[in-house]
Backbone and ligand atoms as CSV (ligand in chain L), in Angstrom:
chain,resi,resn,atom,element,x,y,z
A,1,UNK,N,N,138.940,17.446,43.088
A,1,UNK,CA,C,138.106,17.149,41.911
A,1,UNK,C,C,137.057,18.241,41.743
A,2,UNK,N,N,136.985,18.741,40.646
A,2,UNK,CA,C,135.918,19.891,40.116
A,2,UNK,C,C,134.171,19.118,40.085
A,3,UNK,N,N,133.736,20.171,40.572
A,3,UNK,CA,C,132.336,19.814,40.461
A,3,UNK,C,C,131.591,19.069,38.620
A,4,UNK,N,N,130.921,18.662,38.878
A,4,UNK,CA,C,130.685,18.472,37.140
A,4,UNK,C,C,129.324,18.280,37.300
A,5,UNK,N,N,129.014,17.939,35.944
A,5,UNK,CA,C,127.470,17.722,36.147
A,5,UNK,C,C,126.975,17.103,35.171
A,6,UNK,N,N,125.567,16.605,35.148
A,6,UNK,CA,C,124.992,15.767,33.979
A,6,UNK,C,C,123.596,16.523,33.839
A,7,UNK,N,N,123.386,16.839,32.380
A,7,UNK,CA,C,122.409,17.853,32.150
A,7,UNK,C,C,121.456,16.917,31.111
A,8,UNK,N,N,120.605,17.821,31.646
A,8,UNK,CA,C,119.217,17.747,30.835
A,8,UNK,C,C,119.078,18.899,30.272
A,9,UNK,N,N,118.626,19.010,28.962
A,9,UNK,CA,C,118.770,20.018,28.332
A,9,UNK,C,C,117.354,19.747,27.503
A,10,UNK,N,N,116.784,20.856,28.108
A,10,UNK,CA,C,115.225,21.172,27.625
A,10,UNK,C,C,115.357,22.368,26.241
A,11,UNK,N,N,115.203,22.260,25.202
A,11,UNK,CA,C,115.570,23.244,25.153
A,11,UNK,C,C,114.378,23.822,23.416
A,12,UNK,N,N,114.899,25.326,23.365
A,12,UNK,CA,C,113.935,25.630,21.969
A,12,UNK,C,C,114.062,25.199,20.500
A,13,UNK,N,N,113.364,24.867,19.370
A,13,UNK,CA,C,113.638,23.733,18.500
A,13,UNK,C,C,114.948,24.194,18.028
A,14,UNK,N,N,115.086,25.406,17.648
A,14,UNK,CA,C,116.469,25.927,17.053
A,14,UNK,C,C,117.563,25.158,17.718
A,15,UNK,N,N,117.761,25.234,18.544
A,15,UNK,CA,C,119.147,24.578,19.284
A,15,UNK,C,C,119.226,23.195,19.181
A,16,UNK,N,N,117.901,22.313,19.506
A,16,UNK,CA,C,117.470,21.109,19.204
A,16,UNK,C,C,118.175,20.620,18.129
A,17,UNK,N,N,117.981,21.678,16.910
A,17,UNK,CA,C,118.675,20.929,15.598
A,17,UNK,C,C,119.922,21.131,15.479
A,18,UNK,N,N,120.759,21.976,15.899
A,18,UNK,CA,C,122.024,22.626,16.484
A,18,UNK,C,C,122.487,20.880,17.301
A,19,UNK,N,N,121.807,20.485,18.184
A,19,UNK,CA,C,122.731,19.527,19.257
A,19,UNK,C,C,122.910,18.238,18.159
A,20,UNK,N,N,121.120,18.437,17.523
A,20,UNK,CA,C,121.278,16.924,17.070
A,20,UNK,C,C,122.395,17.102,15.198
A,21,UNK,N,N,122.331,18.153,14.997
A,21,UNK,CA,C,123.406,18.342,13.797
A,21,UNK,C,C,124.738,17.668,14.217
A,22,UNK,N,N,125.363,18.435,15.703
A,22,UNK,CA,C,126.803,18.242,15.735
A,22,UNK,C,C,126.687,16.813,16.411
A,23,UNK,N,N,125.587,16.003,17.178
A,23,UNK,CA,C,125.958,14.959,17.422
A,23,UNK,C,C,125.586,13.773,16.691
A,24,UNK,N,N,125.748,14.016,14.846
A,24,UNK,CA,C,125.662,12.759,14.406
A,24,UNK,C,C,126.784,11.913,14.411
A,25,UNK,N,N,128.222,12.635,14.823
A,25,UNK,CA,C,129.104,11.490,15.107
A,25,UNK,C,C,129.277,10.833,16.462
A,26,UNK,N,N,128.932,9.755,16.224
A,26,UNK,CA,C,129.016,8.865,17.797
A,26,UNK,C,C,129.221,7.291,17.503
A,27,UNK,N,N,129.977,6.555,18.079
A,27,UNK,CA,C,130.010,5.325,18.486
A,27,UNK,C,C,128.476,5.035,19.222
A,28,UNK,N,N,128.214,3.776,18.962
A,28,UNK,CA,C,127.055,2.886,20.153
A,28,UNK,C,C,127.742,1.360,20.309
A,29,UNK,N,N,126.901,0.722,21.319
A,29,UNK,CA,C,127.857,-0.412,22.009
A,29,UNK,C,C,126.535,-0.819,22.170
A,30,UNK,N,N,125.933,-2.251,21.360
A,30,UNK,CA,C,124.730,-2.902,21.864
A,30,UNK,C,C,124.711,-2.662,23.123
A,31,UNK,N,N,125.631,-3.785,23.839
A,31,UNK,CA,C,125.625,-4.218,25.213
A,31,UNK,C,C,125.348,-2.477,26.288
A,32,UNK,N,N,125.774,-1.412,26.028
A,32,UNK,CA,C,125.590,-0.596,26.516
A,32,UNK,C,C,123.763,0.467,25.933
A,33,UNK,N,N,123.532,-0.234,25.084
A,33,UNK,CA,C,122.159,0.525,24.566
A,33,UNK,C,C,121.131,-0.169,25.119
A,34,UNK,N,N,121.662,-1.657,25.876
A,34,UNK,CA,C,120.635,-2.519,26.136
A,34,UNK,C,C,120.253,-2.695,27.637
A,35,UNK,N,N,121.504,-1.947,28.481
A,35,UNK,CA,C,121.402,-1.646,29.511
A,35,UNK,C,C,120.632,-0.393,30.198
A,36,UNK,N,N,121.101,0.839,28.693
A,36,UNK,CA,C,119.992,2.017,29.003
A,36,UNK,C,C,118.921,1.654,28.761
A,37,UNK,N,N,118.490,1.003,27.534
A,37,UNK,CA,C,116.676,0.816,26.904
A,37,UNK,C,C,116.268,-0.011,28.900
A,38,UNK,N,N,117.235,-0.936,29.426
A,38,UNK,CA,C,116.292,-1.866,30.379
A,38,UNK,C,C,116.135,-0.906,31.370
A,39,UNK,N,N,116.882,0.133,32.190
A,39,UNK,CA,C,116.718,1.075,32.519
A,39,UNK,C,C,115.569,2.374,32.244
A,40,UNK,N,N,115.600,2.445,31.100
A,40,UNK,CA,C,114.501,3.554,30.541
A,40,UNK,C,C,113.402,2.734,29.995
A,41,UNK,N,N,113.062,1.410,30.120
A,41,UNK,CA,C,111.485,0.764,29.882
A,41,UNK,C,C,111.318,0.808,28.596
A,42,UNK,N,N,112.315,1.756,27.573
A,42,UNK,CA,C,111.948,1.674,25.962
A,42,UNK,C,C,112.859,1.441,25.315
A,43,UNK,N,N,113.211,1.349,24.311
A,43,UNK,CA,C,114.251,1.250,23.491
A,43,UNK,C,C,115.298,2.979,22.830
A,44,UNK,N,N,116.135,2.566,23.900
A,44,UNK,CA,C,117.071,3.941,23.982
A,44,UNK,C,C,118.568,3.466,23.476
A,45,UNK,N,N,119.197,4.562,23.161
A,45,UNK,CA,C,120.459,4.908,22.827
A,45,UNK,C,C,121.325,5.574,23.136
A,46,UNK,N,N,122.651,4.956,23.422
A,46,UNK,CA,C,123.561,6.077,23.949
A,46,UNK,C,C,124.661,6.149,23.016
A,47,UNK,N,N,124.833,7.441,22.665
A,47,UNK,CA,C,125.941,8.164,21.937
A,47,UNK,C,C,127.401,7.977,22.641
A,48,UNK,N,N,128.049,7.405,22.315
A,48,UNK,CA,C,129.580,7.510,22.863
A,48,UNK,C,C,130.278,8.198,22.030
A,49,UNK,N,N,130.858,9.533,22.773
A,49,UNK,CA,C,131.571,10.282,21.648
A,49,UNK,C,C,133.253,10.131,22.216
A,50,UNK,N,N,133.905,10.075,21.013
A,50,UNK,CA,C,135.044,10.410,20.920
A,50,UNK,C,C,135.730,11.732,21.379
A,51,UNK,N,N,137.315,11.965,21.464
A,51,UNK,CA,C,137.767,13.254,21.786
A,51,UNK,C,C,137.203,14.639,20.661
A,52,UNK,N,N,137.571,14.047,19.806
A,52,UNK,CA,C,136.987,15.279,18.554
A,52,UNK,C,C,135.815,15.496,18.581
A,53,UNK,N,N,134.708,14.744,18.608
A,53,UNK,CA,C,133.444,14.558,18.663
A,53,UNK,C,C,132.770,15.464,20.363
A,54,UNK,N,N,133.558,15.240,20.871
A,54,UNK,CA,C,133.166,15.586,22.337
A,54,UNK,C,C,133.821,17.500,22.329
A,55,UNK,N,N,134.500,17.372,21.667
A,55,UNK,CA,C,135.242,18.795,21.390
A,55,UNK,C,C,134.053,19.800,20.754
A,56,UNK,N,N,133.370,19.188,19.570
A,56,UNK,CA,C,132.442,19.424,18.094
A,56,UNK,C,C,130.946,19.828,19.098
A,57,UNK,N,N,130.968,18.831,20.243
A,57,UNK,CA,C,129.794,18.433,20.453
A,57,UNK,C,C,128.929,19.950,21.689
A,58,UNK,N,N,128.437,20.744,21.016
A,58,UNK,CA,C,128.121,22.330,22.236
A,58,UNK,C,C,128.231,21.970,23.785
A,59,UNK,N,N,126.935,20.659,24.163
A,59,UNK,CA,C,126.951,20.875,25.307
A,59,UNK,C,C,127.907,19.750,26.356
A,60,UNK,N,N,128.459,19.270,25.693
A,60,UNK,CA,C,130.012,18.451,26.247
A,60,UNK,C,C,130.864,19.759,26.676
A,61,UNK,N,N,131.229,20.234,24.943
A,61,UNK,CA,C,131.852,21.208,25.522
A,61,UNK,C,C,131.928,21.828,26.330
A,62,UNK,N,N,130.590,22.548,26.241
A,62,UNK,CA,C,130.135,23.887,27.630
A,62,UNK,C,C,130.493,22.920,29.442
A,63,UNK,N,N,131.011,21.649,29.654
A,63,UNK,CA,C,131.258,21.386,30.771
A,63,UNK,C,C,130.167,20.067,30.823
A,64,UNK,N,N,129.615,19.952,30.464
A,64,UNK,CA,C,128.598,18.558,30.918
A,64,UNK,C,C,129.235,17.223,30.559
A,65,UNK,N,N,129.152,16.204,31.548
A,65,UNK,CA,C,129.454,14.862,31.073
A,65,UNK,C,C,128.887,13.954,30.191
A,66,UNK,N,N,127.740,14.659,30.048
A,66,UNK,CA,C,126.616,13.540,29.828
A,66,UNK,C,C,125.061,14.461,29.290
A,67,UNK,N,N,124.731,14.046,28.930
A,67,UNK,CA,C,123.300,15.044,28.383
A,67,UNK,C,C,122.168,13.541,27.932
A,68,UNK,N,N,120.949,14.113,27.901
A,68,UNK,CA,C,119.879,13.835,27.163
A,68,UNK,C,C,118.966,15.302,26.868
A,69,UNK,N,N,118.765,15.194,25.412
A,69,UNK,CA,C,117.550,16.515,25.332
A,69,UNK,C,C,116.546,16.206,25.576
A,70,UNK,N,N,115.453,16.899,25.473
A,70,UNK,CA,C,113.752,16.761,25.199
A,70,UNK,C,C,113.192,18.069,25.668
A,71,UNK,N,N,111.719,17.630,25.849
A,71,UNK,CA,C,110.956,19.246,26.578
A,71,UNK,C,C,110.376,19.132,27.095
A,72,UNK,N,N,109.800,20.203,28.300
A,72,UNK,CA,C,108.943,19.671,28.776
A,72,UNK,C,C,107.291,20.766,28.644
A,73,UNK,N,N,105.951,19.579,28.394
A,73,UNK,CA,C,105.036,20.619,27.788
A,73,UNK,C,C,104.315,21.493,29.200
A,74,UNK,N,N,103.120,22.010,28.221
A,74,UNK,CA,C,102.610,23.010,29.328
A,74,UNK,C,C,102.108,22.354,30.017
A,75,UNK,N,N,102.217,20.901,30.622
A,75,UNK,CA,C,101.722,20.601,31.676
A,75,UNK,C,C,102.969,20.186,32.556
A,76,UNK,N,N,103.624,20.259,31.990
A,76,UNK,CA,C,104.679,19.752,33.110
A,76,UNK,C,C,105.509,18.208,32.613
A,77,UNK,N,N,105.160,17.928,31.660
A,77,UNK,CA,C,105.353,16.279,31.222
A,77,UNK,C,C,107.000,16.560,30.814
A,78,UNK,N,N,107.663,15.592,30.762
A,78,UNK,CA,C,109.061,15.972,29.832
A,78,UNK,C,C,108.812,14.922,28.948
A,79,UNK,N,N,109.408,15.199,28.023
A,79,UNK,CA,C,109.393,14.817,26.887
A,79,UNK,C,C,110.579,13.988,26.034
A,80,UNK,N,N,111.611,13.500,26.403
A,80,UNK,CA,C,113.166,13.165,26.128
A,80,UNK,C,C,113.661,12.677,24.595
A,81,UNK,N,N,114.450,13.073,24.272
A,81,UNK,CA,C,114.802,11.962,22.943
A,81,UNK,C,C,114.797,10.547,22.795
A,82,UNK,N,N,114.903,9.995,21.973
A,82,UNK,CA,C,115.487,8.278,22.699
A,82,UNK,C,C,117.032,8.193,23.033
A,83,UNK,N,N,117.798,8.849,23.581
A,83,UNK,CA,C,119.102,9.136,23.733
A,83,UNK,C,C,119.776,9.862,24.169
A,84,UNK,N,N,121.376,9.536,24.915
A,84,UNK,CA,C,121.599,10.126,25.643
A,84,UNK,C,C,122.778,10.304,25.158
A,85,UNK,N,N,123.455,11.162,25.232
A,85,UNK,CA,C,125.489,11.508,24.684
A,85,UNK,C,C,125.684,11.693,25.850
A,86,UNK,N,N,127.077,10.840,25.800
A,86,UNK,CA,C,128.600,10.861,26.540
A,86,UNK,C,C,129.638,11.131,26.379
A,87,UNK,N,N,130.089,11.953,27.512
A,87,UNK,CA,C,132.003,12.376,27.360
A,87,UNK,C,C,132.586,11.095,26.722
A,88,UNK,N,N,133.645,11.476,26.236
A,88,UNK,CA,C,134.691,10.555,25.725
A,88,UNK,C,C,135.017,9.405,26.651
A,89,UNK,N,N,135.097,8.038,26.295
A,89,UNK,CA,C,135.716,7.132,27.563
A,89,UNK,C,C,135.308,6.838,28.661
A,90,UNK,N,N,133.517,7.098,28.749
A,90,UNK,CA,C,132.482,6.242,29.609
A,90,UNK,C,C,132.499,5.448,28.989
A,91,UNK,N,N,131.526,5.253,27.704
A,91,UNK,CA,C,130.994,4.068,27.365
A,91,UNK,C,C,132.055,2.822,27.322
A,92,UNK,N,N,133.359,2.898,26.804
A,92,UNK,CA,C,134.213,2.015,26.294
A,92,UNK,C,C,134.826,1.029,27.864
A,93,UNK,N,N,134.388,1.676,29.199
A,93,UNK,CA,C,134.814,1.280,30.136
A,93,UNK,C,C,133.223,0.648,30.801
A,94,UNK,N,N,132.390,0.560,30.053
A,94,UNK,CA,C,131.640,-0.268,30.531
A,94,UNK,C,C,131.331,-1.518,29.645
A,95,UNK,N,N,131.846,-1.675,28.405
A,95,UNK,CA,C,132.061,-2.672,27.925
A,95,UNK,C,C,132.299,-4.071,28.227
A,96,UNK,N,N,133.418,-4.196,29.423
A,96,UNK,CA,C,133.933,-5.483,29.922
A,96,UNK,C,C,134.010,-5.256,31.710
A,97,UNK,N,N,134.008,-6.224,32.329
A,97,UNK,CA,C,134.566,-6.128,33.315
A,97,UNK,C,C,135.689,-6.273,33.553
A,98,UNK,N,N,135.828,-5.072,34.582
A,98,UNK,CA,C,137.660,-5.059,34.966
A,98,UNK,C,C,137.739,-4.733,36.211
A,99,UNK,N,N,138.701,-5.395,36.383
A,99,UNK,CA,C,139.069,-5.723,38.260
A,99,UNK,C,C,140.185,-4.961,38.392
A,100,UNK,N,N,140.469,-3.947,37.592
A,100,UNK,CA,C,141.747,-3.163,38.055
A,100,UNK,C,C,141.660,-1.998,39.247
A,101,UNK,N,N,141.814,-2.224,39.962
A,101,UNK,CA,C,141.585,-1.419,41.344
A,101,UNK,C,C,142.081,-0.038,40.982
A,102,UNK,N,N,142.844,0.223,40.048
A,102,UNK,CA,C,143.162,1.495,39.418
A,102,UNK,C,C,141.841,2.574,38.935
A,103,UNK,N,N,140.915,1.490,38.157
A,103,UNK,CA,C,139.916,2.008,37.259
A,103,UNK,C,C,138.586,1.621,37.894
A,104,UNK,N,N,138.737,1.614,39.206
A,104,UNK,CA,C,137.706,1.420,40.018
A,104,UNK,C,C,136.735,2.853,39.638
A,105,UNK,N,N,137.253,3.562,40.384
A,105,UNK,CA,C,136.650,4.891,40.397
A,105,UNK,C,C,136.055,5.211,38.937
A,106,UNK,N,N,136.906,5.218,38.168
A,106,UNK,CA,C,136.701,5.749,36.408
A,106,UNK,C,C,135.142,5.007,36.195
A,107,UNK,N,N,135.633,3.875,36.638
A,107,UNK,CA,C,134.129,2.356,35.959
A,107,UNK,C,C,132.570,3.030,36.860
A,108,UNK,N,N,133.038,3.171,37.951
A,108,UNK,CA,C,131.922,3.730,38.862
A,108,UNK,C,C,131.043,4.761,38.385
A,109,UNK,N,N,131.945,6.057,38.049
A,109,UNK,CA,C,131.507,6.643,37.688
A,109,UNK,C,C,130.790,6.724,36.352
A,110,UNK,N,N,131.301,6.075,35.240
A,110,UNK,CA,C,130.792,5.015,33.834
A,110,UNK,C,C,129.121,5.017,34.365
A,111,UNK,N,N,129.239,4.297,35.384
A,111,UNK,CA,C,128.144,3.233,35.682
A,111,UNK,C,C,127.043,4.439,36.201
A,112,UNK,N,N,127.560,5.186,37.295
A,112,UNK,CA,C,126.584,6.687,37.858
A,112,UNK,C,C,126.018,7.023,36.258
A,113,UNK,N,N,126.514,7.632,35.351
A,113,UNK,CA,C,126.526,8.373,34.067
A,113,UNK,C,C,125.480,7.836,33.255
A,114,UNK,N,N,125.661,6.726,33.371
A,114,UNK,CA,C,125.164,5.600,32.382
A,114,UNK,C,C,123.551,5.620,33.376
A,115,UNK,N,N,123.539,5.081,34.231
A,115,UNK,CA,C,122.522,5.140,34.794
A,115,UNK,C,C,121.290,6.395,34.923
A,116,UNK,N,N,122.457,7.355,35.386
A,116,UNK,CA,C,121.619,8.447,35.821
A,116,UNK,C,C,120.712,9.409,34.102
A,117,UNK,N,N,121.720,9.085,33.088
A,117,UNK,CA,C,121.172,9.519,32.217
A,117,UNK,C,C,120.322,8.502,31.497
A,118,UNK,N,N,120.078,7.029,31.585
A,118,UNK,CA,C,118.780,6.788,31.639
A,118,UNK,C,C,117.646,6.565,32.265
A,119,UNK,N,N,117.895,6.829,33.500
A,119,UNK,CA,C,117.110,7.885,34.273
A,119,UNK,C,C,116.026,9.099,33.572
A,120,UNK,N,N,116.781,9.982,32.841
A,120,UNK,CA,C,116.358,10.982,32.348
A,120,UNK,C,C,115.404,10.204,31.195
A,121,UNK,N,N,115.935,9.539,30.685
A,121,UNK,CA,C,115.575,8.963,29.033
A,121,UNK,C,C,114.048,8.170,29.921
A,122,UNK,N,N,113.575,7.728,30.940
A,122,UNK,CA,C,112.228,6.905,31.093
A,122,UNK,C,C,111.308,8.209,30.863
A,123,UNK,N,N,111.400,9.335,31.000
A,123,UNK,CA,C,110.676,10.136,30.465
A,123,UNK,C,C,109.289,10.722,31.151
A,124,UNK,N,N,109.317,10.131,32.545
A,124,UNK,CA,C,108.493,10.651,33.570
A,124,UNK,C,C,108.836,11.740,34.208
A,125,UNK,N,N,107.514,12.219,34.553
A,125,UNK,CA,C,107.765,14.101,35.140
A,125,UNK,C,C,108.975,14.246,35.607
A,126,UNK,N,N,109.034,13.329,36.854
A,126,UNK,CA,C,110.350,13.492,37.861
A,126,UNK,C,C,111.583,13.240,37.177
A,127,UNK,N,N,112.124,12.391,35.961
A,127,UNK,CA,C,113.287,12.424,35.446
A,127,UNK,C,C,113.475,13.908,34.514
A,128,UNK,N,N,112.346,14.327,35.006
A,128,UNK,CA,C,112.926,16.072,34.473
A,128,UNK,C,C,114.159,16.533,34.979
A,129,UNK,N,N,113.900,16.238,36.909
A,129,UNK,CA,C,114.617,16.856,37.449
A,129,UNK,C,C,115.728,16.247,37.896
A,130,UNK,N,N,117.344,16.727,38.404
A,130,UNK,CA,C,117.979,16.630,38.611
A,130,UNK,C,C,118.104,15.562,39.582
A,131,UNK,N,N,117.641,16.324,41.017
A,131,UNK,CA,C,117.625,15.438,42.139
A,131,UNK,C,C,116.858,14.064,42.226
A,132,UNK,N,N,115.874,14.317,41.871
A,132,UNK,CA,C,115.008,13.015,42.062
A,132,UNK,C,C,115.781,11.956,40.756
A,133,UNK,N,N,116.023,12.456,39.563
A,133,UNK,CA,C,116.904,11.528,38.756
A,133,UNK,C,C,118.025,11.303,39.472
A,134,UNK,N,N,118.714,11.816,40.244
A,134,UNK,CA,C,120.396,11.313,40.753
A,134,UNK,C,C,119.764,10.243,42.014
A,135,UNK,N,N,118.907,11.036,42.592
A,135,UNK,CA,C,118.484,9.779,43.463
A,135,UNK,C,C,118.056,8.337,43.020
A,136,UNK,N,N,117.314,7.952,42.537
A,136,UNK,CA,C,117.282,7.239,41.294
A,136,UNK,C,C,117.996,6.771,41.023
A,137,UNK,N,N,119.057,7.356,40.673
A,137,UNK,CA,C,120.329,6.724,40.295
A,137,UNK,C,C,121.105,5.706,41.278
A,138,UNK,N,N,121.210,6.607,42.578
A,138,UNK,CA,C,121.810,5.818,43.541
A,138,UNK,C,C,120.887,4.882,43.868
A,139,UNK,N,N,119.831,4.736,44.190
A,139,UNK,CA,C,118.893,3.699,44.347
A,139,UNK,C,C,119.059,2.602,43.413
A,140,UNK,N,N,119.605,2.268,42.029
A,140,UNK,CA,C,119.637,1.509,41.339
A,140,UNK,C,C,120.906,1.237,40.639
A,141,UNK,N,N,121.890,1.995,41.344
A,141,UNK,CA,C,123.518,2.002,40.787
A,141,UNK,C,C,124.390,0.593,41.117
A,142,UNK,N,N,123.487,0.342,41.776
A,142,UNK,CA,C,124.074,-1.186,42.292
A,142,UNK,C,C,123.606,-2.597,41.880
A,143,UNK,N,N,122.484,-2.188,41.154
A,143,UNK,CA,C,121.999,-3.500,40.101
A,143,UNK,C,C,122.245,-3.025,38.890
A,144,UNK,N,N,122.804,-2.129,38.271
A,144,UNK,CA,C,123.493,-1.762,37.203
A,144,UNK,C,C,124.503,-2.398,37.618
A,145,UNK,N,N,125.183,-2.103,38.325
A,145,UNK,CA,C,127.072,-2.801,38.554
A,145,UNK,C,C,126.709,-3.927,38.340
A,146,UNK,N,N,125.686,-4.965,39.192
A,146,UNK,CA,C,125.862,-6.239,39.030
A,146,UNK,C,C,125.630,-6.471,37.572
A,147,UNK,N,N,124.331,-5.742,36.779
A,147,UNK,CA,C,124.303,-6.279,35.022
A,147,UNK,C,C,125.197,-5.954,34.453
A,148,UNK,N,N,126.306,-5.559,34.787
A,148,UNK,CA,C,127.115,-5.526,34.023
A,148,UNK,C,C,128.262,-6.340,34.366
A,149,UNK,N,N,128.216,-6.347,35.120
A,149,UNK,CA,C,129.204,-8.299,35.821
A,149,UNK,C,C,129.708,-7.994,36.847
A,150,UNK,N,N,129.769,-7.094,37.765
A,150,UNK,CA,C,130.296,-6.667,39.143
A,150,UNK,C,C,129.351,-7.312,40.379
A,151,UNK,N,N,129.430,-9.048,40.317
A,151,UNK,CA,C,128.807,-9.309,41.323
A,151,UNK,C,C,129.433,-9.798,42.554
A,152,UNK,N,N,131.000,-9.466,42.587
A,152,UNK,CA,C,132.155,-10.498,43.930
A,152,UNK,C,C,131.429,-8.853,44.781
A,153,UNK,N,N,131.029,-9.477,45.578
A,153,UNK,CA,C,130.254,-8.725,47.126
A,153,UNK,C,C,131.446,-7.513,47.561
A,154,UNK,N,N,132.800,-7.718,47.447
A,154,UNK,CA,C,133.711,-6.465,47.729
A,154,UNK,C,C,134.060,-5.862,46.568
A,155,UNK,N,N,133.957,-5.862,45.302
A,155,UNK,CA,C,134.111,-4.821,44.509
A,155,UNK,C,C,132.525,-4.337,43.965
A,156,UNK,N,N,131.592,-4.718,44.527
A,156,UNK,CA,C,130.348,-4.475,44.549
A,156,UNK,C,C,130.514,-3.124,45.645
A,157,UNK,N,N,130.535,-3.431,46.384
A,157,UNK,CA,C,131.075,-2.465,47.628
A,157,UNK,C,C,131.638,-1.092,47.279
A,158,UNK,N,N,132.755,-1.554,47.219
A,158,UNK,CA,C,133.833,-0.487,46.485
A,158,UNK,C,C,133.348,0.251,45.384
A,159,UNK,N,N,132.448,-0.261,44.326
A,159,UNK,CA,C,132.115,0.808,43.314
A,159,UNK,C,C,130.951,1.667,43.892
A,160,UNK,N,N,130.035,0.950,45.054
A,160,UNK,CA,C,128.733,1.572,45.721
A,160,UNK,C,C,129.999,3.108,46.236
A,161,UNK,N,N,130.574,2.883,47.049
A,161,UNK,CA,C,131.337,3.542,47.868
A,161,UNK,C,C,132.143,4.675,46.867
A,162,UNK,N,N,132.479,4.517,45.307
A,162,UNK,CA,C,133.216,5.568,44.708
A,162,UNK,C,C,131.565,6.375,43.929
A,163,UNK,N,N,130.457,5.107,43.949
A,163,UNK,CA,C,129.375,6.079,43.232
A,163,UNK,C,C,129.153,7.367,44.442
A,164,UNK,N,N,128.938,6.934,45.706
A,164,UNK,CA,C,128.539,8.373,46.745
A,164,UNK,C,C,130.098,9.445,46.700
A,165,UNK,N,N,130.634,8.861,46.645
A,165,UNK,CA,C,132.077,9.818,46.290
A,165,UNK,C,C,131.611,10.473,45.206
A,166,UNK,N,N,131.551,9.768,43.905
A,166,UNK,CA,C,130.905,10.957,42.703
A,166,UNK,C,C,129.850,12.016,43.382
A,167,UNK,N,N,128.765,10.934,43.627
A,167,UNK,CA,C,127.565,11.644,43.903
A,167,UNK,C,C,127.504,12.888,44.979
A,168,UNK,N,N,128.326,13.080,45.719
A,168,UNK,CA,C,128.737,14.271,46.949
A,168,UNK,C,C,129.564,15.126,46.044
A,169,UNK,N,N,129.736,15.238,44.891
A,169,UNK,CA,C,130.751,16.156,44.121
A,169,UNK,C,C,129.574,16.407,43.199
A,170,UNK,N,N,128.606,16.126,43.061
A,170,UNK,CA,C,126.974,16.792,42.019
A,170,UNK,C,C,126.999,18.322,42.454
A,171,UNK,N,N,127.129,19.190,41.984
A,171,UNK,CA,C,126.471,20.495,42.138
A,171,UNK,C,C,125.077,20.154,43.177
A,172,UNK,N,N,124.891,21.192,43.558
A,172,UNK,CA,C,123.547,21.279,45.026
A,172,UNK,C,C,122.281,20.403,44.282
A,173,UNK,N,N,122.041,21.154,43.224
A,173,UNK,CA,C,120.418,21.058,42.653
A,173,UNK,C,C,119.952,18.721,42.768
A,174,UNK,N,N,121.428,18.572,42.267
A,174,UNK,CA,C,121.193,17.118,42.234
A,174,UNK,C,C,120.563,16.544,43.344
A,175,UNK,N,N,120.802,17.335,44.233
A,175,UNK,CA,C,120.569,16.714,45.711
A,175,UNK,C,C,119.437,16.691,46.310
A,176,UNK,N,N,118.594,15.752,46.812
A,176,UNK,CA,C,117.311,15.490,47.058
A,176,UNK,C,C,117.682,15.456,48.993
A,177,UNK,N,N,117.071,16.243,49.456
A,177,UNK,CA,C,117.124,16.026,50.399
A,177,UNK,C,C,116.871,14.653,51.132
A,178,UNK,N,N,115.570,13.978,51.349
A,178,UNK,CA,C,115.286,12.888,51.265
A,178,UNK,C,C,115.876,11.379,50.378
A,179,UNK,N,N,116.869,11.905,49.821
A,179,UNK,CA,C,117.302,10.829,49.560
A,179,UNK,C,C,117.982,9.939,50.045
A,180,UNK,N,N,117.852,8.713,50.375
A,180,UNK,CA,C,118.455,7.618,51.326
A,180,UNK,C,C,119.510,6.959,50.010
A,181,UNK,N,N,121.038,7.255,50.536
A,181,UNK,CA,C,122.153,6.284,49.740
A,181,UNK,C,C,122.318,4.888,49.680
A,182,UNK,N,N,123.095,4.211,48.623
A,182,UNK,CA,C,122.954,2.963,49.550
A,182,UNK,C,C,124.099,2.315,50.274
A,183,UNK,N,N,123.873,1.515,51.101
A,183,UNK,CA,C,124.484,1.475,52.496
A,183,UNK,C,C,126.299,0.837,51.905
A,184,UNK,N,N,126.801,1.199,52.632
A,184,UNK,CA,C,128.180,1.210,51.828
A,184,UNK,C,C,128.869,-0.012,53.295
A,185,UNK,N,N,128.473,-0.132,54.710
A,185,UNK,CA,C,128.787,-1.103,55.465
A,185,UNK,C,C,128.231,-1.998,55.935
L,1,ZN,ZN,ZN,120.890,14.954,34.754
């Protein structure tokens, strides 16, 4: 499996209007906008893009799974949109619960994505950064699974266990030294 990554993209207004031009086409999924807003403390949105849309879309294209923009000022603050875009075929797999041991992994990772990029969207210094947001993530990837209906104690397990599988395939920067996973036995 290729490394991948989930970006934050700070960036200058020009491009700003560039991301938000090509990403006015998107699907949203209450049930999935209501899980980021409880996650990010405000009322947020996630873009689910389609294949064409994800094709259209710059920084999908350029390799990212997942994005939120914003900036951060001269003090250091970040600044985020209310929203976050997704590769094709996260969002639609967090819709329902499914016990297909096939789409274990796929859902997990849904759930990392989903999480970690509203993470970014609460909009505090530290969800600037990579690591301390992925940590974050894992710290709370497992009461995401359960709000979303993954509460039988062994496929609770099993998705904890494919999120550190994702999460050991993050490019370096994600990685917080200090970060404690959560316990998978
Ligand atoms: Zn990120």
């Amino acid at each position: 499996m290729k490394l991948f990554f989930l970006a934050v993209v700070a960036v200058a207004a020009l491009f700003i209007a560039q991301v938000a031009l090509a990403a006015q086409l998107f699907a949203t999924y209450p049930q999935v906008d209501q899980i980021a807003s409880w996650l990010a403390m405000r009322k947020v949105e996630i873009h689910c893009l389609d294949k064409a849309e994800a094709y259209e879309d710059p920084v999908i294209a350029s390799g990212a799974e997942a994005y939120v923009v914003g900036w951060v000022d001269e003090r250091g603050n970040w600044h985020p949109y209310n929203y976050a875009v997704l590769n094709e075929g996260y969002c639609e797999l967090l819709l329902e619960v499914n016990y297909d041991p096939m789409l274990r992994g796929k859902i997990a990772l849904a759930i990392l994505i989903l999480t970690h990029e509203s993470g970014h969207l609460r909009g505090h210094k530290w969800s600037a950064f990579e690591d301390k947001t992925q940590c974050w993530t894992m710290r709370h990837f497992g009461y995401v699974a359960q709000k979303l209906g993954y509460t039988d104690p062994e496929i609770l397990l099993s998705l904890k266990q494919y999120a550190i599988y994702w999460h050991l395939r993050l490019p370096s920067n994600y990685h917080l030294e200090s970060c404690v996973l959560p316990l998978t036995s």
